[in-house]
DRENMAR-60375 format. One line per 10 residues: number of its first residue (from 1); their letters; for each residue x, y, z of C-alpha. Coordinates in nm, 3 decimals, always signed. Example, Ala and Ser with C-alpha at 12.3 -4.5 7.8 and 13.67 -1.06 7.14 Angstrom:
BEGIN
1) as) +1.230:-0.450:+0.780; +1.367:-0.106:+0.714
END
This chain:
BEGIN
1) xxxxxxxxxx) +9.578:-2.467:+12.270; +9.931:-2.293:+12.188; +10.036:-2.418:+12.485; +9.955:-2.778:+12.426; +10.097:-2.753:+12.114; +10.440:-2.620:+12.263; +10.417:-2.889:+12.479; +10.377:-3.176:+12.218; +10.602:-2.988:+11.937; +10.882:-3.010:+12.229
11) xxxxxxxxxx) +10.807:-3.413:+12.348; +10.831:-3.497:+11.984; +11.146:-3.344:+11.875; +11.269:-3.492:+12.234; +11.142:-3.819:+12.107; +11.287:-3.793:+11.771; +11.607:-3.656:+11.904; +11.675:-3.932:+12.122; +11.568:-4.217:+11.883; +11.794:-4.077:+11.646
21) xxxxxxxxxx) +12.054:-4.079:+11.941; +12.020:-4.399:+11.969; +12.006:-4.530:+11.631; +12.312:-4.330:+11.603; +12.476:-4.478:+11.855; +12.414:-4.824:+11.760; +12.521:-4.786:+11.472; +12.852:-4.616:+11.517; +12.928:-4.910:+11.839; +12.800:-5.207:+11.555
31) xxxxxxxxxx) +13.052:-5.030:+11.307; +13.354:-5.007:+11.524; +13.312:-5.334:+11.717; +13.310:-5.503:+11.362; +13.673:-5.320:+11.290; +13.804:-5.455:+11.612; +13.695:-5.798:+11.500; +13.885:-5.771:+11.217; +14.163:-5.693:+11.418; +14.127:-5.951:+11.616
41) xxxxxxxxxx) +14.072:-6.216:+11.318; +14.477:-6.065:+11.179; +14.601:-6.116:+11.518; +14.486:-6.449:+11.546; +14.613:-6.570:+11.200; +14.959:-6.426:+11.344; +14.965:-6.654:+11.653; +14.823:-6.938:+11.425; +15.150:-6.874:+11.206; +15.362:-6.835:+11.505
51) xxxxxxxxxx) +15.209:-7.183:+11.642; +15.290:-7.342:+11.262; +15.667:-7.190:+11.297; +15.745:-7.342:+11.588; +15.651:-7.649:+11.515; +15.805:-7.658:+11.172; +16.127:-7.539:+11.338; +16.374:-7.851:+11.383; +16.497:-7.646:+11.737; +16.180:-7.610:+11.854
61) xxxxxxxxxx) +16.025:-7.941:+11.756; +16.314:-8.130:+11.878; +16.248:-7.938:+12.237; +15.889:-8.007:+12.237; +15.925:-8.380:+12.135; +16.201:-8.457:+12.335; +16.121:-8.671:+12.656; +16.431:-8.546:+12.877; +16.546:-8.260:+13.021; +16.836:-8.135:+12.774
71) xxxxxxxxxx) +16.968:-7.750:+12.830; +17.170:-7.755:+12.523; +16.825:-7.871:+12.308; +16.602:-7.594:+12.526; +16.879:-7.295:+12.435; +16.863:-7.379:+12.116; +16.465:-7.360:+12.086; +16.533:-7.035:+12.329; +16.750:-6.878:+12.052; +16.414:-6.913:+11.786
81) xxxxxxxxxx) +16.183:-6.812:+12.017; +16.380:-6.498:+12.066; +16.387:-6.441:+11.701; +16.012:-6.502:+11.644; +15.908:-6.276:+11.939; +16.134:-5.984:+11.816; +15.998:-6.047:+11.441; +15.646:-5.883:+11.604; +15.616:-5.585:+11.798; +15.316:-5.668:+11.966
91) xxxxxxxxxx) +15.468:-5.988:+12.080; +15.611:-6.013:+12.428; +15.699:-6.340:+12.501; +15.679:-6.693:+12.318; +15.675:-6.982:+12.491; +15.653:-7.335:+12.495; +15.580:-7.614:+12.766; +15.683:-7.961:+12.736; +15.456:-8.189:+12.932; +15.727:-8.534:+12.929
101) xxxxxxxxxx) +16.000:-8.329:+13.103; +15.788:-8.087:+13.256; +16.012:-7.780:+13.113; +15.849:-7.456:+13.069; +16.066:-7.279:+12.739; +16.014:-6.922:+12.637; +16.260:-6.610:+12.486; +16.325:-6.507:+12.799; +16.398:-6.839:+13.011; +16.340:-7.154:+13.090
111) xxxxxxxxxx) +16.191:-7.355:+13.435; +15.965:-7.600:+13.562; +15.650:-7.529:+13.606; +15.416:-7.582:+13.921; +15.138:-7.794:+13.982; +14.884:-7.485:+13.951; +15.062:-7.337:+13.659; +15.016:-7.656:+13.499; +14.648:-7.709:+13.585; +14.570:-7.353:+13.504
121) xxxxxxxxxx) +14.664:-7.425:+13.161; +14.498:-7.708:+13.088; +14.180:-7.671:+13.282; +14.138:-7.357:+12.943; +14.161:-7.577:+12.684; +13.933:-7.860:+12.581; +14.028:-8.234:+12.572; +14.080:-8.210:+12.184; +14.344:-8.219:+11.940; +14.458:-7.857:+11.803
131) xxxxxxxxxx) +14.241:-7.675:+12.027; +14.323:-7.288:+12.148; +14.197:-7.017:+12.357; +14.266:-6.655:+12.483; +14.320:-6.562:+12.797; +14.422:-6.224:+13.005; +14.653:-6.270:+13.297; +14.933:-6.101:+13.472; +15.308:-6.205:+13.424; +15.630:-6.042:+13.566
141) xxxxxxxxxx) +15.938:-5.892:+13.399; +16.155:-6.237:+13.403; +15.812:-6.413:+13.355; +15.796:-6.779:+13.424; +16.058:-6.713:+13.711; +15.923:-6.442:+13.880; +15.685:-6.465:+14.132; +15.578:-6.048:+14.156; +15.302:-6.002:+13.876; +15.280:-5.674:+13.717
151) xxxxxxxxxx) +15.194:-5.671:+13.370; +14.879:-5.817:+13.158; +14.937:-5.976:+12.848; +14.713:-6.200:+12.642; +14.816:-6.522:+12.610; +14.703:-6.737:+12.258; +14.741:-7.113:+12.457; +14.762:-7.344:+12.166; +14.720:-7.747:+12.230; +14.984:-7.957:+12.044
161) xxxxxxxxxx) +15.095:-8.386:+12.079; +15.433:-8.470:+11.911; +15.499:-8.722:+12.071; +15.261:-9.077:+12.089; +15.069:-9.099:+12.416; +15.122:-8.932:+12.716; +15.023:-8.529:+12.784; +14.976:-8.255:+12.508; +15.208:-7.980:+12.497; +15.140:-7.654:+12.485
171) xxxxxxxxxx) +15.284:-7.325:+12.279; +15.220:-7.047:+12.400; +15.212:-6.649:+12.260; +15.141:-6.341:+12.507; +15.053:-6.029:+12.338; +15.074:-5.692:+12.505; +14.767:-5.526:+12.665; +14.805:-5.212:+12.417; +14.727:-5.390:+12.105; +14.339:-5.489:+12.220
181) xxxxxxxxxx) +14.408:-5.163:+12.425; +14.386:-4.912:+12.126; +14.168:-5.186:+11.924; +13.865:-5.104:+12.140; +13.965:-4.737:+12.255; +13.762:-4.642:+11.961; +13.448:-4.776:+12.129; +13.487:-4.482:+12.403; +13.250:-4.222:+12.268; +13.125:-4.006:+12.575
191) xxxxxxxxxx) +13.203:-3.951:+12.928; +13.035:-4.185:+13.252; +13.031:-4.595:+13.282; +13.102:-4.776:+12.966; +13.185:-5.157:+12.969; +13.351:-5.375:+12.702; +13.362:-5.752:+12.759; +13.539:-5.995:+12.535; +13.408:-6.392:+12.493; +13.654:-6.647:+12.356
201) xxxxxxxxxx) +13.502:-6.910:+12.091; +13.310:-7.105:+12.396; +13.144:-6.823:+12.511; +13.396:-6.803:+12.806; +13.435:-6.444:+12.950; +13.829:-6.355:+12.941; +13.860:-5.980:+12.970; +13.642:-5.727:+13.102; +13.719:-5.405:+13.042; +13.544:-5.081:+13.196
211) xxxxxxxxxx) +13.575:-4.674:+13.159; +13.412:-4.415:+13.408; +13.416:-4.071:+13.470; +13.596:-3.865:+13.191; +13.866:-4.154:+13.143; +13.901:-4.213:+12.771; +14.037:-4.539:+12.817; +13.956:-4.879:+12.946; +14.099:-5.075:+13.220; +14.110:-5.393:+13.349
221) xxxxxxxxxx) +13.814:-5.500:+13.587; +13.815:-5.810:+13.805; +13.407:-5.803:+13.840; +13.134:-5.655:+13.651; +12.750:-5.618:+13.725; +12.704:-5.783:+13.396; +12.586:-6.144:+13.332; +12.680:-6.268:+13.048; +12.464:-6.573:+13.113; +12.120:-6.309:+13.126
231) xxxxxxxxxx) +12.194:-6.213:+12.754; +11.932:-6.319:+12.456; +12.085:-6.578:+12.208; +12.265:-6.401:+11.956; +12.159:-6.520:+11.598; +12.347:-6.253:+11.372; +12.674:-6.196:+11.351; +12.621:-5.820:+11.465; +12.391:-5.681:+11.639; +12.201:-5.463:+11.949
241) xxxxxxxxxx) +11.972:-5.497:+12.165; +11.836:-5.366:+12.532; +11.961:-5.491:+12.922; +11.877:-5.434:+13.255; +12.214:-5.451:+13.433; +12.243:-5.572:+13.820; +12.209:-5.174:+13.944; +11.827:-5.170:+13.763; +12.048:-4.964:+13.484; +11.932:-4.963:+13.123
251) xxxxxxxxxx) +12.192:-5.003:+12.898; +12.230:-5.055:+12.516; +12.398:-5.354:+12.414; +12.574:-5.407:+12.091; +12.799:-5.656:+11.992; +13.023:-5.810:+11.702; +13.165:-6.198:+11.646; +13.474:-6.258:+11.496; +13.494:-6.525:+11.222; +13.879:-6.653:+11.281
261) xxxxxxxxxx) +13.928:-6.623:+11.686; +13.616:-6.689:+11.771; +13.586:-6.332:+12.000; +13.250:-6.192:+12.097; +13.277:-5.846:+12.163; +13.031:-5.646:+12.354; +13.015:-5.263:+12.392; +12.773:-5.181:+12.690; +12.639:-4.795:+12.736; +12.394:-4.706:+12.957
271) xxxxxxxxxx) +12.102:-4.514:+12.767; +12.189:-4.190:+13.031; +12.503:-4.152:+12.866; +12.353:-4.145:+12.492; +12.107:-3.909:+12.665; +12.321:-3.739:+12.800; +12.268:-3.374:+12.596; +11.882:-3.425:+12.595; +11.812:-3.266:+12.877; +11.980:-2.966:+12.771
281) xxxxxxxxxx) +11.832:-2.958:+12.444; +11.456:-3.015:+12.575; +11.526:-2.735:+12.868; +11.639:-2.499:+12.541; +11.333:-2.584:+12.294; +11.079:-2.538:+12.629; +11.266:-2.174:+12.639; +11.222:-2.097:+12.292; +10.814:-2.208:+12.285; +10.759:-2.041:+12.652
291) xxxxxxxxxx) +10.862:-1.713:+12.420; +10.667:-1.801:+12.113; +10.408:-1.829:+12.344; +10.448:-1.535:+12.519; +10.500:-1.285:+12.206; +10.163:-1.445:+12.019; +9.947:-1.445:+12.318; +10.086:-1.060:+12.358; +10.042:-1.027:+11.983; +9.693:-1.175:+12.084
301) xxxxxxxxxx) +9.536:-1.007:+12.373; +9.658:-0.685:+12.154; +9.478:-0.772:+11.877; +9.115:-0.884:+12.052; +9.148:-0.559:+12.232; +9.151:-0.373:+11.949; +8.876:-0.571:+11.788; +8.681:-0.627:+12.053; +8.631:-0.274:+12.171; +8.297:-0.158:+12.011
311) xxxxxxxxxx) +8.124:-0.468:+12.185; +8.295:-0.387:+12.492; +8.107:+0.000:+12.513; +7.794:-0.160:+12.412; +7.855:-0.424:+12.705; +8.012:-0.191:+12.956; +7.701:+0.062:+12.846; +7.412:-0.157:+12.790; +7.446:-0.520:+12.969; +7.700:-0.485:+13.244
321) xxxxxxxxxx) +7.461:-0.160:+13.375; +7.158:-0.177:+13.496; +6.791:-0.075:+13.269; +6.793:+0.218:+13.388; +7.144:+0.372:+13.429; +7.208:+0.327:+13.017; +7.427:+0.573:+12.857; +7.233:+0.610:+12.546; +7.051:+0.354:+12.310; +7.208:+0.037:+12.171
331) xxxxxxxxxx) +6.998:+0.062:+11.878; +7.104:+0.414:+11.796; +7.504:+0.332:+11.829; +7.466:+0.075:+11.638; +7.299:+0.247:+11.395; +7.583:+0.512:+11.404; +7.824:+0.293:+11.385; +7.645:+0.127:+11.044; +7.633:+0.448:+10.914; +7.981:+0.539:+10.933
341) xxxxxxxxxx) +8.073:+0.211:+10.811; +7.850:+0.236:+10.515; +7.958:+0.642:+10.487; +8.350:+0.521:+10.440; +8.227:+0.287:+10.173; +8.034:+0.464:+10.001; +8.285:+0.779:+9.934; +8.543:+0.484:+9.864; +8.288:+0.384:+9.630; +8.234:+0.734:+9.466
351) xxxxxxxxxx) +8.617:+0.789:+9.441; +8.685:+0.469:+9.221; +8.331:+0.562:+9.043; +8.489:+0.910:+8.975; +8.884:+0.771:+8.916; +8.725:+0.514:+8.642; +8.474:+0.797:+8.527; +8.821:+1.031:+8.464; +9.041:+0.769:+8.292; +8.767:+0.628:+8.059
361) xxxxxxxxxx) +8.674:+1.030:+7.948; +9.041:+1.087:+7.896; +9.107:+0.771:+7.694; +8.752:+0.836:+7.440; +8.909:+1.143:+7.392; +9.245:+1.049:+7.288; +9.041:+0.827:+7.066; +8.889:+1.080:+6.871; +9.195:+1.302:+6.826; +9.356:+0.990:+6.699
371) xxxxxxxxxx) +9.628:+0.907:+6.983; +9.483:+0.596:+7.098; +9.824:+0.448:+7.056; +10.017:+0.659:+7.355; +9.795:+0.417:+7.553; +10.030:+0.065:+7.658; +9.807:-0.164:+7.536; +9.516:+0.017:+7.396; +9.286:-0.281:+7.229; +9.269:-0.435:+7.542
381) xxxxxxxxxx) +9.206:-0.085:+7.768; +8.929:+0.006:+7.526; +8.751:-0.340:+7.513; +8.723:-0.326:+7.884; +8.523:+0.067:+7.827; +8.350:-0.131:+7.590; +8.469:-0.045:+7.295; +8.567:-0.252:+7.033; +8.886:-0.118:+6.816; +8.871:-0.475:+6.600
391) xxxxxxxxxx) +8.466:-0.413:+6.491; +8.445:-0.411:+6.067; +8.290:-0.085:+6.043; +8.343:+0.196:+6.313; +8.068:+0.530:+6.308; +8.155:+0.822:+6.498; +7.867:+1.108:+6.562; +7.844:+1.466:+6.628; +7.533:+1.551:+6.807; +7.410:+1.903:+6.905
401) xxxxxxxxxx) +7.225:+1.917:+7.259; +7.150:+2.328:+7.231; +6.808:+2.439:+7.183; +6.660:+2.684:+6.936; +6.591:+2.926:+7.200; +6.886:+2.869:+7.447; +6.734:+2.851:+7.720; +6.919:+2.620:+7.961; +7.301:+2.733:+7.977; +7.577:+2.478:+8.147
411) xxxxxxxxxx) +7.505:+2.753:+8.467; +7.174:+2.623:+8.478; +7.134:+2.386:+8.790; +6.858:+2.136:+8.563; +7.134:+2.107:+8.262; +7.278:+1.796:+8.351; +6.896:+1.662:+8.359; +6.882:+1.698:+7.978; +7.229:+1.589:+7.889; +7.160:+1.295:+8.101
421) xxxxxxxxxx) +6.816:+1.236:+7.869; +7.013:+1.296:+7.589; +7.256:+1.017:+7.679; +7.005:+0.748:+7.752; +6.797:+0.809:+7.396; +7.089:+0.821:+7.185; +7.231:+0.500:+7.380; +6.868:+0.345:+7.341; +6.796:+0.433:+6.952; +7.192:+0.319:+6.817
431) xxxxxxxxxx) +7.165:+0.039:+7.070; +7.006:-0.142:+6.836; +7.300:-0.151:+6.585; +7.557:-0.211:+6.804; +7.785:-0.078:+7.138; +7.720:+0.252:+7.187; +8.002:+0.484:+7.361; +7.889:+0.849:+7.461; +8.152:+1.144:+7.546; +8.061:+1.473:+7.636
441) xxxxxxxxxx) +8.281:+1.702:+7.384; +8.174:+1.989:+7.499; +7.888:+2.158:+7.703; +7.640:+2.097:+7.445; +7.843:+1.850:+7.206; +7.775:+1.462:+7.251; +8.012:+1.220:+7.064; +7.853:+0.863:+7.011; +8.145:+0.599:+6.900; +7.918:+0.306:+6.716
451) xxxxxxxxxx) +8.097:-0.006:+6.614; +7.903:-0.203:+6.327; +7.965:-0.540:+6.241; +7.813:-0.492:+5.922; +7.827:-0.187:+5.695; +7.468:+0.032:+5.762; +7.333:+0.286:+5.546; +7.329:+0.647:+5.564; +6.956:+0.634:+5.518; +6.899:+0.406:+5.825
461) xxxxxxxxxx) +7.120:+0.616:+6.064; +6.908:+0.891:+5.968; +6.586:+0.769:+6.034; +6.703:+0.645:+6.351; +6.821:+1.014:+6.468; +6.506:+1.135:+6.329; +6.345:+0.943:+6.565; +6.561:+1.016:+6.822; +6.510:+1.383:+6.755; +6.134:+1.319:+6.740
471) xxxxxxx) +6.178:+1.213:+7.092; +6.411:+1.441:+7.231; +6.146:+1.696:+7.112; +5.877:+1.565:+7.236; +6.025:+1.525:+7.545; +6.167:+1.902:+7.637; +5.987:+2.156:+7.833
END
């Protein structure tokens, strides 16, 4: 039974442990994923003002809306791009694409662009007026001019029309890595495969971003064994909830929308990672209840020994041997054993008898010499003698136990037989008018203490120890 109940104690702190871990967990990811929507909702209202800027800008509205190719109009626009890029920190370039000359215009240069550029661009964005998107891609150093890609950036791709008919235009604003970098770095909580995928405003996956091993940051990933496509229709604007990934892994799922961009973030962490110090914390509490166990069955089997051993010599002597071949008589250990047992409780008995015998002699008789009061609490340690301090009227007598002929002496071995008589009619005649307490004063002195609720007379008493002398007389030798 202890060890079934080690057992279960240690499953349901593991079970309480790791719902907690969990709850925990989800909690913390739902909490930080909301702060890195937030950060993404400022950023966006910065590119949304950078958009509104450059098209309120006579330089760069002049460049967008022209409909030739004019190097004097694009350095001009260059010059304001320059200054809006180096206004923001996280800003690397600004840039923006003229579809009637086909002249690609950012801080750093200007060019046309190719075919692909030009269809990469607009395949992102929607056929409607004033749409947007995010997306993460690689650009080099001199940007629309070199070829060699080496850096991501994310690029805000805004849709814009100046001019009547024809192609939309596009601005565009790339923002460093770093700044959705250390946005979700907070996200990275424990060590082993964690995966962070961003959604633009139609559901679109742009960025997928995974951590392994002891790496506290995440990196860009060009696959993941995550479909997006597999996830349960989110109805809150926060949230968790379970997923089988493509490896059979279970993983908890928590995620965040953004009101402004449009982002759906979600944080994905397999459940071994939460559970990661269970183990070690279910191997520790089986330790500690393997030694609970151990010290009380010890404590145990010590114990029932002890307890047990009478029945074991009456076994080992009486049932475990055969008729014949008994080492004495059950019934006559037992009755041994009885015997001692009642022999220790009955000197116990005598030795309280005798203890309360002593105390109550020594209190009556610091009651008659009139120190009743060196007692702590005296009224209530002479009500429980029976004797009642509080009574109206209070009688104390003197009797005489000698003899006329002195015959019995407090040598003689029958004396306590008449002292004893003595006792029991006194106690029987007074009993009548109240409590009677008896004290031996001497060897052949008896005090009687008689409380009287009511005031008796002298004449009474007297023909009461008349009678009792009558008796005591008639009863003697």
């Amino acid at each position: 039974m202890v060890a079934i109940a080690v057992i279960l104690v240690t499953l349901l702190i593991f079970t309480i442990y790791a719902n907690l871990q969990v709850s925990s967990a989800r909690t913390y990811s739902v909490h930080q994923l909301e702060q890195v929507c937030q950060m993404t909702d400022m950023l966006y209202s910065q590119m949304r003002s950078v958009n509104n800027q450059i098209l309120q800008n006579s330089n760069t509205n002049r460049c967008l809306s022209s409909n030739t190719f004019n190097r004097l109009i694009e350095a001009d626009a260059g010059i304001k791009l320059r200054e809006i890029q180096t206004a923001r920190s996280y800003t690397r370039y600004v840039s923006l694409y003229n579809s009637a000359s086909n002249r690609f215009v950012s801080s750093s240069t200007a060019d046309f662009l190719t075919d692909d550029d030009i269809a990469y661009y607009y395949s992102r964005l929607p056929d409607s007026s004033g749409a947007d998107t995010c997306l993460l891609r690689m650009i080099g150093a001199d940007y629309a001019t070199q070829t060699s890609k080496t850096r991501y950036v994310y690029s805000f791709v805004f849709r814009v029309q100046l001019r009547k008919g024809g192609s939309p235009d596009l601005i565009i604003v790339d923002v460093d890595e770093d700044y959705f970098a250390d946005s979700i770095g907070n996200l990275r909580t424990s060590s082993g495969f964690q995966q962070v995928i961003l959604l633009n405003r139609y559901n679109e996956v742009f960025s997928t971003n995974v951590a392994e091993g002891d790496s506290t940051r995440f990196s860009h990933a060009k696959s993941s064994n995550i479909s997006v496509e597999d996830f349960p229709e989110l109805t809150d604007t926060s949230g968790s909830f379970s997923y089988t990934c493509a490896d059979r892994t279970e993983a908890l799922v928590t995620y965040a929308k953004a009101d402004s961009s449009g982002f759906t973030i979600f944080n994905i962490v397999p459940y071994s990672n939460i559970f990661s110090g269970l183990p070690q914390l279910a191997i520790i509490t089986l330790l500690v209840g393997i030694l609970v166990l151990g010290i009380g069955m010890f404590i145990s089997f010590r114990t029932s020994a002890r307890l047990s051993a009478p029945i074991e010599v009456l076994y080992n002597n009486y049932v475990k041997k055969s008729s014949g071949d008994h080492d004495g008589d059950e019934l006559d250990e037992l009755s041994k054993a009885f015997s001692d047992m009642y022999m220790k409780t009955d000197k116990l008995e005598q030795g309280l008898i005798s203890s309360y015998s002593d105390s109550k002699k020594r209190s009556i008789q610091r009651l008659l010499h009139g120190e009743c009061d060196q007692i702590p609490n005296y009224t209530e340690v002479y009500q429980s003698y029976g004797i009642d301090l509080t009574a109206p009227f209070y009688t104390v007598i003197m009797v005489s136990a000698a003899s006329s002929e002195q015959r019995f002496g407090p040598d003689d071995p029958n004396y306590f037989i008449y002292n004893y008589a003595l006792e029991n009619l006194v106690s029987e005649v007074l009993g009548q008018f109240g409590s009677v307490v008896t004290y031996h004063n001497s060897h052949n002195t008896l005090a009687v203490l008689l409380p009287l609720q009511k005031m008796r007379t002298r004449k009474s008493l007297c023909r009461s120890f008349s009678a009792c002398a009558r008796s005591c007389s008639a009863s003697s030798p």
